[in-house]
C-alpha positions as CSV (number, residue, x, y, z in Angstrom):
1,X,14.8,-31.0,3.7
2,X,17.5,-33.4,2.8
3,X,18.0,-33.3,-1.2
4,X,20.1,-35.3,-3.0
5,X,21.9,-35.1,-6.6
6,X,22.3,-38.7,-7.8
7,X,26.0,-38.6,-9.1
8,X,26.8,-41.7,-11.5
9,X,29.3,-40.5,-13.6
10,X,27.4,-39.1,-16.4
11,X,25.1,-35.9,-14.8
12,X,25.8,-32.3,-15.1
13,X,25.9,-32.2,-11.3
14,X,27.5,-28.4,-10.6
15,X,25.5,-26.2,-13.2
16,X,22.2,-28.3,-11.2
17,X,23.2,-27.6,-7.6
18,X,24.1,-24.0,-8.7
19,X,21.0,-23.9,-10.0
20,X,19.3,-25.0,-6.5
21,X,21.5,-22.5,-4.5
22,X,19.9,-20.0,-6.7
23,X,16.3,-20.9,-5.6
24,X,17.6,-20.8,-1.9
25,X,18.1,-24.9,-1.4
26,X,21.2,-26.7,-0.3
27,X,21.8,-30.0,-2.4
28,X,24.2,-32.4,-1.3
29,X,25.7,-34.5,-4.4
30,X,26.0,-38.0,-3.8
31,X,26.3,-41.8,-5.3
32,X,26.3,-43.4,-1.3
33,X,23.2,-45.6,-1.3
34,X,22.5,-44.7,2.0
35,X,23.3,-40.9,1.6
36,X,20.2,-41.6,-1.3
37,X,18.3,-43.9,1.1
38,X,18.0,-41.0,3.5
39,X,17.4,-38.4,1.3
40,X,13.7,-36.4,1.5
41,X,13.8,-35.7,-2.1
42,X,16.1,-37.2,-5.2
43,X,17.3,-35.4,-8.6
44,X,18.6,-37.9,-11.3
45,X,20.6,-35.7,-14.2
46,X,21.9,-36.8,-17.0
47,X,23.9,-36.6,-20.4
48,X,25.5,-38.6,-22.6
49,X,24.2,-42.1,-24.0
50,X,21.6,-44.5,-22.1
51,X,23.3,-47.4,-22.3
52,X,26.6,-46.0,-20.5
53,X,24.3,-44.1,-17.6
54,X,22.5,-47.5,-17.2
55,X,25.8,-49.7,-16.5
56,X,27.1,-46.6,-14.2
57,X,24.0,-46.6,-12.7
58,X,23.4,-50.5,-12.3
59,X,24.2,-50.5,-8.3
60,X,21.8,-47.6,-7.4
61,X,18.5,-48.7,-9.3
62,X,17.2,-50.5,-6.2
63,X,17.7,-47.8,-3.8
64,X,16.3,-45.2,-6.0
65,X,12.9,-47.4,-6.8
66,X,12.3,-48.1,-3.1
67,X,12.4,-44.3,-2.4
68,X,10.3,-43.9,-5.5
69,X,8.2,-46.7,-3.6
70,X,8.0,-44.9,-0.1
71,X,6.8,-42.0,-2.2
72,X,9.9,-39.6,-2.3
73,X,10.1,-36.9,-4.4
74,X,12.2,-37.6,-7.6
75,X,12.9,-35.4,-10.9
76,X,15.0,-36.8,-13.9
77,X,16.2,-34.3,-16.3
78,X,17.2,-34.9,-20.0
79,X,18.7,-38.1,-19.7
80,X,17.8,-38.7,-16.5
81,X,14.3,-38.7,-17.5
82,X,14.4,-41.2,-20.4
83,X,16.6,-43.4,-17.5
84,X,12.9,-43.6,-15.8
85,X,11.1,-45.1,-19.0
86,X,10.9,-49.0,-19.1
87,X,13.5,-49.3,-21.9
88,X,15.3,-47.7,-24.8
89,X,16.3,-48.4,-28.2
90,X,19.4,-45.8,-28.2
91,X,22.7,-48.2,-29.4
92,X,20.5,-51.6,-29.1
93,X,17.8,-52.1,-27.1
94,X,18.3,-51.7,-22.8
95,X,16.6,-52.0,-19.6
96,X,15.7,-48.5,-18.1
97,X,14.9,-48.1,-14.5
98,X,11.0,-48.6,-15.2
99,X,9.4,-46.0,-13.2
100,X,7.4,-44.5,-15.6
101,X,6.6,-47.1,-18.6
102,X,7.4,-46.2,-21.7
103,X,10.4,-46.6,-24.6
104,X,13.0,-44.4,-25.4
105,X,13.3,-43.3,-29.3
106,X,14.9,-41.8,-31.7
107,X,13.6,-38.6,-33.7
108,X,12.4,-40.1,-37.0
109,X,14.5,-38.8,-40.1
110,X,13.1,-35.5,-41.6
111,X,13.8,-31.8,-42.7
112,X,15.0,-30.7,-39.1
113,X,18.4,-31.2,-37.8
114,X,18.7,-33.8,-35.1
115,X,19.9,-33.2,-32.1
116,X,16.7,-31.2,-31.1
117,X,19.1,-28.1,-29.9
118,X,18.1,-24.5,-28.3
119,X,14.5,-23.3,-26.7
120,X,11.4,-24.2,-27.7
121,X,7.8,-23.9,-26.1
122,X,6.2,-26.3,-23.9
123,X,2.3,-27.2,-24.5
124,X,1.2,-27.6,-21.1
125,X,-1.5,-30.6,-20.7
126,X,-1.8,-31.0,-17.1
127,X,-1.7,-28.8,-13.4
128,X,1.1,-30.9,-11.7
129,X,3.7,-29.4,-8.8
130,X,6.8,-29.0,-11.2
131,X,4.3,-26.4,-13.7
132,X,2.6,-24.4,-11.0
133,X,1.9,-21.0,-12.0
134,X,3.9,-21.4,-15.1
135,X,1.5,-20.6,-17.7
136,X,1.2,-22.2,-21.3
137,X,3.8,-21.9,-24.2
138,X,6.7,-21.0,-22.0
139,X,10.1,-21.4,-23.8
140,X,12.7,-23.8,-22.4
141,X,16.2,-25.1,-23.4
142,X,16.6,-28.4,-25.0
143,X,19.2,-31.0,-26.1
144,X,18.2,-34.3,-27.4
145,X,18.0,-37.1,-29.9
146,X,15.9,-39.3,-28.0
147,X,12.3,-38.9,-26.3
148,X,10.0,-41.0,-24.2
149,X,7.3,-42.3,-26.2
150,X,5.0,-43.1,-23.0
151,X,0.5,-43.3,-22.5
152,X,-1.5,-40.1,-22.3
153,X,-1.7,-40.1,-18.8
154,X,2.0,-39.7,-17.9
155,X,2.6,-36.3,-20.0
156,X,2.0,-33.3,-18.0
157,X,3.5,-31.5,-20.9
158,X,4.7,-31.7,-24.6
159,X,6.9,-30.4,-26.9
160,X,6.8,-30.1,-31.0
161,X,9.8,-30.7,-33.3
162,X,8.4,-32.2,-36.6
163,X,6.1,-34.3,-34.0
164,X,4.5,-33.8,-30.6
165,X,7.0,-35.7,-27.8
166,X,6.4,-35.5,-24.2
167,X,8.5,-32.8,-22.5
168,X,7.2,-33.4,-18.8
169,X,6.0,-36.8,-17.7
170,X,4.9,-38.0,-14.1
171,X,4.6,-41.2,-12.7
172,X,0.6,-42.0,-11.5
173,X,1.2,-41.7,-8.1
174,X,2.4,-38.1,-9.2
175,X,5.7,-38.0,-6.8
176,X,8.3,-38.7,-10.3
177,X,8.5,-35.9,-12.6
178,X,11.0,-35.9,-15.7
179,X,12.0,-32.9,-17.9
180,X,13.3,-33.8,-21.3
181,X,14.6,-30.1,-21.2
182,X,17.2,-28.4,-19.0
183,X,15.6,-26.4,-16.2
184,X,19.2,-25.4,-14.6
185,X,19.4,-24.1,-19.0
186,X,16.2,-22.4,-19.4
187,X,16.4,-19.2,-17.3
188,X,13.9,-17.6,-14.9
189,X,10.9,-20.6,-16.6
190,X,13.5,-23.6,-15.3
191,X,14.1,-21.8,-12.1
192,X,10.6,-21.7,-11.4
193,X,10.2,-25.2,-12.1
194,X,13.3,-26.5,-9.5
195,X,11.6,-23.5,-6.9
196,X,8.8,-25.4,-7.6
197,X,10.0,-28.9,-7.2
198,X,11.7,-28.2,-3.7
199,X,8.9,-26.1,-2.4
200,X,5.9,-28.5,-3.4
201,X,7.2,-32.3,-3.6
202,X,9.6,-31.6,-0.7
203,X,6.9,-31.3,2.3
């Protein structure tokens, strides 16, 4: 299988394809459209601001949707999962790459400290791929300001910080998966979860 870390400037691309060696696949890093065209499966990371992964991203949006189209695989993590929401409020209001629809917002202001920093548990909501044999309440590391407020039906599984926010969303046709959490950060629980993403949405 022929996976592919999108590089656009703004992922945490080494500590994820360590991450992948670890669970025994090879990842080649890459922003070549045509390196991503033929690609089997896609990973979008991500940190830093929406708007600047957007522009950096600008000339690879149409690549990335028609493999989403043809039905490859594709995970988003942290950022890379609020890039697949329909838009996002962070620094104004932007275009997002509108896989999964939703918005992008901002922790409203309360007793806890924003960023959402460190491990918290996941409340699991649906059997997809990513979560198999991962049973409920695992703990898992976060980093965020932001979260995908997106329907029902796209949360596979939530997270609660002074509110319930979606941790794990999915796309309907059930081949995009994002992680607002790290899985590469989150010890034996995230490597599971990218085991599980290479074994099960790679074939």
């Amino acid at each position: 299988m022929k996976l592919v870390i999108i590089d656009y400037g703004l992922g945490n691309l080494r500590s994820i394809e360590k991450a992948l060696q670890y669970v025994g696949a090879e990842a080649e890093i890459s922003n070549d459209p045509s390196s991503i065209d033929r690609a089997d499966a896609l990973i979008l990371p991500g940190v830093g601001a929406f708007r600047d992964a957007m522009m950096h991203f600008a000339t690879l949006t149409r690549v990335v949707k028609d493999a989403v189209n043809e039905g490859k695989p594709l995970l988003g993590i942290c950022l890379g999962m609020q890039m697949l929401a329909s838009e996002s409020e962070e620094g104004g209001m932007y275009r997002g790459i509108d896989i999964i629809p939703g918005r992008v917002v901002r922790f409203p202001a309360s007793e806890l400290k924003v960023p959402h920093m460190g491990w918290n548990s996941l409340i699991i909501r649906k059997e997809i791929p990513l979560l198999k044999g991962i049973k409920n309440g695992p703990f898992v590391y976060f980093v965020h300001s932001y979260y995908v407020h997106t329907e029902a039906k796209h949360q596979a599984a939530l997270c609660d910080y002074g509110l319930e926010f979606p941790a794990v969303i999915t796309n309907e046709a059930g081949n995009v998966v994002g992680t607002q959490f790290h899985p590469e950060k989150s010890g034996a629980i995230g490597l599971k979860m990218l085991k599980n993403f290479v074994e099960s949405y790679g074939h």
